[in-house]
C-alpha positions as CSV (number, residue, x, y, z in Angstrom):
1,X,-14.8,24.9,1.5
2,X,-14.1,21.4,2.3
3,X,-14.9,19.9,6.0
4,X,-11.1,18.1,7.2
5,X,-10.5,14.5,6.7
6,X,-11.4,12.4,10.4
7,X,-8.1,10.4,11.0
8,X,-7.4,7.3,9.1
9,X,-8.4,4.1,10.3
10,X,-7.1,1.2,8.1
11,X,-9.1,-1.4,10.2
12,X,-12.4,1.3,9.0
13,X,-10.7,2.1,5.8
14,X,-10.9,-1.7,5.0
15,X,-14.6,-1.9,5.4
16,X,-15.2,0.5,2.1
17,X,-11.8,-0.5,-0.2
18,X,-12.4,-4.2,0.0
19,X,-16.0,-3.9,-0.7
20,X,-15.3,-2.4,-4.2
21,X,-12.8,-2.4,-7.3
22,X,-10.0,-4.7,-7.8
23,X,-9.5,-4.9,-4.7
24,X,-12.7,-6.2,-3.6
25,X,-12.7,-8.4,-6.5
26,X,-9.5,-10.2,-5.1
27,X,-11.1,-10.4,-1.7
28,X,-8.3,-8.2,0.3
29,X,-8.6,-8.4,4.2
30,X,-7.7,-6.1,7.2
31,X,-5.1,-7.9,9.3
32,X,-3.3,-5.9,11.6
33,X,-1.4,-2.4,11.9
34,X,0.2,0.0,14.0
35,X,1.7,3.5,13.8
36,X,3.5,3.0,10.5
37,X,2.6,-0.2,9.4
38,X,0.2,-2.0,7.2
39,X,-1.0,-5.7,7.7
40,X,-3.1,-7.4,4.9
41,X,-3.8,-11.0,3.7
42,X,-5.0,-11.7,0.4
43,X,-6.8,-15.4,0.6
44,X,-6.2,-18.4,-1.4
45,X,-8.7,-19.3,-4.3
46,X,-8.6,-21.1,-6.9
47,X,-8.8,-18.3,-9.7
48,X,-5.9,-16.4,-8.6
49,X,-3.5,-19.1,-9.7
50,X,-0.2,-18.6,-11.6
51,X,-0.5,-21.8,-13.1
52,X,-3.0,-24.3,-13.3
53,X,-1.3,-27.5,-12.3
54,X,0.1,-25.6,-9.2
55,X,-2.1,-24.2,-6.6
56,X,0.0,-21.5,-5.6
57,X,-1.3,-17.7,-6.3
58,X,0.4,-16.1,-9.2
59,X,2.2,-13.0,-8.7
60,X,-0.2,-10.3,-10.4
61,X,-2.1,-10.5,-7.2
62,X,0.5,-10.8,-4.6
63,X,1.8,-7.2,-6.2
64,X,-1.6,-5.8,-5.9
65,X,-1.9,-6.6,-2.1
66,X,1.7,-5.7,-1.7
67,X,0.9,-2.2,-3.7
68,X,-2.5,-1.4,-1.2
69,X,-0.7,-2.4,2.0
70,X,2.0,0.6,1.0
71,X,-0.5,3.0,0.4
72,X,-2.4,2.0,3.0
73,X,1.2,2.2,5.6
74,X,1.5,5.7,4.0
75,X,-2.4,7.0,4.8
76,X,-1.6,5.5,8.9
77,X,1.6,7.0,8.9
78,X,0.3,10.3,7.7
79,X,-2.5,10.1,10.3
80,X,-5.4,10.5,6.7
81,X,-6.0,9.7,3.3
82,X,-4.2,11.9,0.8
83,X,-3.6,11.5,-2.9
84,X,-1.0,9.3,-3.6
85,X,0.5,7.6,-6.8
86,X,3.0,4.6,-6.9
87,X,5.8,5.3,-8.7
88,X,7.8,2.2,-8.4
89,X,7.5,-0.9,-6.6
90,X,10.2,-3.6,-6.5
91,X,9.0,-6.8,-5.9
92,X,11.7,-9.5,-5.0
93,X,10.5,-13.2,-5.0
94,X,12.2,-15.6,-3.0
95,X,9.8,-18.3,-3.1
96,X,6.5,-19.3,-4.7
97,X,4.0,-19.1,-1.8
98,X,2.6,-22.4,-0.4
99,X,0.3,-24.3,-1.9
100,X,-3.5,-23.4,-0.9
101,X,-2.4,-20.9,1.1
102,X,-3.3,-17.1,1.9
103,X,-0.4,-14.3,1.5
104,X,0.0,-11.5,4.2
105,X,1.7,-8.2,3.1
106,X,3.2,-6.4,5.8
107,X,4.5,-2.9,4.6
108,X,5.9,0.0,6.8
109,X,6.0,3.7,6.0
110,X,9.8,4.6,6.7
111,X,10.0,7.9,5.5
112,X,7.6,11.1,4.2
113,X,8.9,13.9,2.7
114,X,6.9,16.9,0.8
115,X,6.3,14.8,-2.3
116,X,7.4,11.2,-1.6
117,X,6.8,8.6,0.8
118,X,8.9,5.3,1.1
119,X,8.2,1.9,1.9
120,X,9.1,-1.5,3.1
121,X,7.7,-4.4,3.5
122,X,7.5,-8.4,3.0
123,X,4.7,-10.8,1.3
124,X,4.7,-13.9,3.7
125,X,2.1,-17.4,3.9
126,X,2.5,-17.3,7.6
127,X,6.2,-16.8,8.7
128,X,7.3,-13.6,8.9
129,X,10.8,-15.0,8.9
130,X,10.3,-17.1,5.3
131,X,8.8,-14.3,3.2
132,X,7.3,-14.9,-0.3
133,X,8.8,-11.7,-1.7
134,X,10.5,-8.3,-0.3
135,X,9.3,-5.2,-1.7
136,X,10.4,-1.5,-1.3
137,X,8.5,1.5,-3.4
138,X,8.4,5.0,-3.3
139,X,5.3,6.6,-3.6
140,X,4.5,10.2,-4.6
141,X,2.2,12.4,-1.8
142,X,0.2,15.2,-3.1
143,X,-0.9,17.0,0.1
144,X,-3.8,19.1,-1.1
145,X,-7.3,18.4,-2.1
146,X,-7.2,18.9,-5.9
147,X,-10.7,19.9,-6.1
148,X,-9.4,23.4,-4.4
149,X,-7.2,24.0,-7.4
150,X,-4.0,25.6,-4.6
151,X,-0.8,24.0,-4.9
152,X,1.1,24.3,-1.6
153,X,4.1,26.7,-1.7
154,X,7.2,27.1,0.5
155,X,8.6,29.7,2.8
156,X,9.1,32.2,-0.1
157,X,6.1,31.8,-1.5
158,X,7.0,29.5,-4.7
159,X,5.7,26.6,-5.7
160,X,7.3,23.5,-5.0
161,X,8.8,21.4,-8.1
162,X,8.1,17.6,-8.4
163,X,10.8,15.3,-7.3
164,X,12.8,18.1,-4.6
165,X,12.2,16.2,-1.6
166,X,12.7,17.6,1.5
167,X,14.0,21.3,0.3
């Protein structure tokens, strides 16, 4: 039997996801967060341009911060680190970030139910108030350790069904 996850801790979290992956590869940092939120900046260089003549980071990247800051808002809202899996994440540009300049994704976890989480959030260079893109996702939640084989049931006993929500 397996011991219970400690809380999470996306400041502690950090230390071990940006050390490895694609995500250490692009250099993620911690910023900030709070009870539902997410803060994290992904840093300018010079390989994560969209286009060479520009020095503005191309989008592949900004979606990947904007993509761990949700799951990361989902693990703090939760209070620990579940299984999750992205099932769609709508990036809306408004402008090309700054030149030379880092991009902060700031994503909130509105809403939980049994199988899906929501989110929220903005990509920004520095003002909150002039954001690079908007992005809302939902994410699926799988709230059992899949190495125990048990699939959590409902009052009555049956299994739930993907994609019911709160019922």
């Amino acid at each position: 039997m397996s011991s219970p996850l400690p809380p999470f801790d996306p400041s502690e979290a950090a230390k071990f996801f940006f050390r490895h992956g694609h995500s250490g590869w692009l250099g993620l940092r911690y910023s900030d967060h709070a009870d539902n939120w997410v803060e994290l900046e992904l840093p300018w260089r010079e390989g994560l341009l969209g286009e060479a003549d520009r020095h503005v980071l191309a989008s592949g990247p900004i979606i990947s911060l904007m993509d761990m800051a949700s799951g990361m808002s989902i693990w703090q809202a939760k209070g620990t680190f579940t299984p999750i899996a992205t099932l769609d994440l709508r990036v809306d540009y408004q402008r090309p970030a700054r030149e030379r300049s880092a991009v902060w994704g700031r994503v909130e976890c509105y809403r939980i139910t049994r199988s899906a989480a929501f989110v929220r959030g903005i990509a920004h260079d520095g003002d909150r108030n002039d954001p690079v893109a908007n992005v809302a996702g939902v994410f699926m939640t799988i709230d059992r350790d899949p190495r125990q084989g048990k699939v959590p049931s409902d009052s009555d006993g049956e299994g739930s069904q993907a994609g019911t929500g709160d019922a």
